[in-house]
C-alpha positions in Angstrom: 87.6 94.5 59.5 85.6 93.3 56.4 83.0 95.9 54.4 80.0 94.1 53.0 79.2 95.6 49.2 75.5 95.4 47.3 76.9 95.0 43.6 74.9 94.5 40.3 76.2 92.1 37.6 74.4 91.6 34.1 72.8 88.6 33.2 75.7 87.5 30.9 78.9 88.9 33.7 76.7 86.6 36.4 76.3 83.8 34.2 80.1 83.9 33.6 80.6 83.8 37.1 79.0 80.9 37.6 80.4 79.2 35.0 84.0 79.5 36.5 82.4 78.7 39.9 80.7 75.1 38.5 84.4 74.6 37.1 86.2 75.4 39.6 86.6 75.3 44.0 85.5 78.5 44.9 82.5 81.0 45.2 81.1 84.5 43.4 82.9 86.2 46.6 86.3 85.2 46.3 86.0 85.2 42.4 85.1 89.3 42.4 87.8 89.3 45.0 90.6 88.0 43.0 89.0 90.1 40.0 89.3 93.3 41.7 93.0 92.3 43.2 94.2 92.1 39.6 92.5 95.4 38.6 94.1 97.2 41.8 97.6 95.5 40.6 97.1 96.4 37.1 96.8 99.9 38.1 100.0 100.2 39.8 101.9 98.7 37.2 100.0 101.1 35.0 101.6 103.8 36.8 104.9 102.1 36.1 104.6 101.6 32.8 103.9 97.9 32.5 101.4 96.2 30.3 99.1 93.4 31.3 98.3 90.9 29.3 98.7 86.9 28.6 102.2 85.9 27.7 102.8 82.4 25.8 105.0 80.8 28.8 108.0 78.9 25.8 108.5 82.2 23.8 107.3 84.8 26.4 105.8 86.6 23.8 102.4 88.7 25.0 99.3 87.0 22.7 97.1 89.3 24.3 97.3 92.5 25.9 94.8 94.3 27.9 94.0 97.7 27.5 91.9 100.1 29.1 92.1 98.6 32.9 
């Protein structure tokens, strides 16, 4: 079963969106999909104690980490 959401983006978050849609092979839909799949994973490793964040793949040292999610 699929649930159909009404959502309301900013001028800037929308025009981000469809930025990475011009640039890429997909749509807004599986975009805020993917977005809230890494928010819902982020949580549970949250809950773990992991970190998220972008790791530099030679040294896997984190260059950024993300906090607040």
């Amino acid at each position: 079963m699929s649930v159909r959401l009404n959502l309301v983006l900013s001028d800037d978050l929308n025009s981000e969106i469809e930025r990475i849609v011009s640039d890429s092979e997909t749509n807004k839909s599986e975009i805020i999909r993917k977005a809230l799949q890494l928010f819902l994973a982020a949580q549970e490793g949250k809950k773990q104690g992991l970190k998220l964040g972008l790791v530099e793949p030679t040294t896997r040292t984190m260059q950024t980490e993300f906090i607040g999610l």
